[in-house]
Structures are given as structure tokens and as C-alpha cells.
C-alpha positions as CSV (number, residue, x, y, z in Angstrom):
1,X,0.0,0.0,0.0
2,X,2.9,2.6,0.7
3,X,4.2,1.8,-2.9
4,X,1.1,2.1,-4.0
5,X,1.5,6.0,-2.4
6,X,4.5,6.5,-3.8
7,X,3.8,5.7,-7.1
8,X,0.7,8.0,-7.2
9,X,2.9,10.7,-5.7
10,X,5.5,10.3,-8.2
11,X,2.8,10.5,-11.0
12,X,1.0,13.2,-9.6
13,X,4.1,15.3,-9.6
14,X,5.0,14.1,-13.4
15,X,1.4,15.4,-14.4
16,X,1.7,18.5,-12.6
17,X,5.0,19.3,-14.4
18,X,3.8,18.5,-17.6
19,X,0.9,21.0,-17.4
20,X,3.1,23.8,-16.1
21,X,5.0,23.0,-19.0
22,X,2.1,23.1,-21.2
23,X,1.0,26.2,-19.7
24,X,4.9,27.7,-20.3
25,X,4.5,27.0,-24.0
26,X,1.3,28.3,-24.3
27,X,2.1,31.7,-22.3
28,X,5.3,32.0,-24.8
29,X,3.5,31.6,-28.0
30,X,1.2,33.9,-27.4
31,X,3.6,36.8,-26.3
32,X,5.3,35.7,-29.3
């Protein structure tokens, strides 16, 4: 069960990165 934890951690912070990179790339190609 703590793996489990981990592992949902660990993919929670992957998704959360991804979006602020989406949201980067999104905020740059507008200004530019």
C-alpha cells in the first residue's frame, strides 16, 4: 500500500510538471 502511495505521488508530480509545461509553451506563443 505505501508503494502504491508512492507511485501515485510520483505520478502526480510528473502530471503537474507536464501541465506547467504546457502552460509555459502556451504563455510564450502567445507573447510571441
Amino acid at each position: 500500500m505505501a508503494l502504491l502511495a508512492t507511485f501515485a505521488a510520483q505520478v502526480c508530480q510528473d502530471w503537474i510538471r507536464f501541465l506547467y509545461y504546457v502552460a509555459y509553451c502556451s504563455i510564450m506563443h502567445i507573447m510571441f
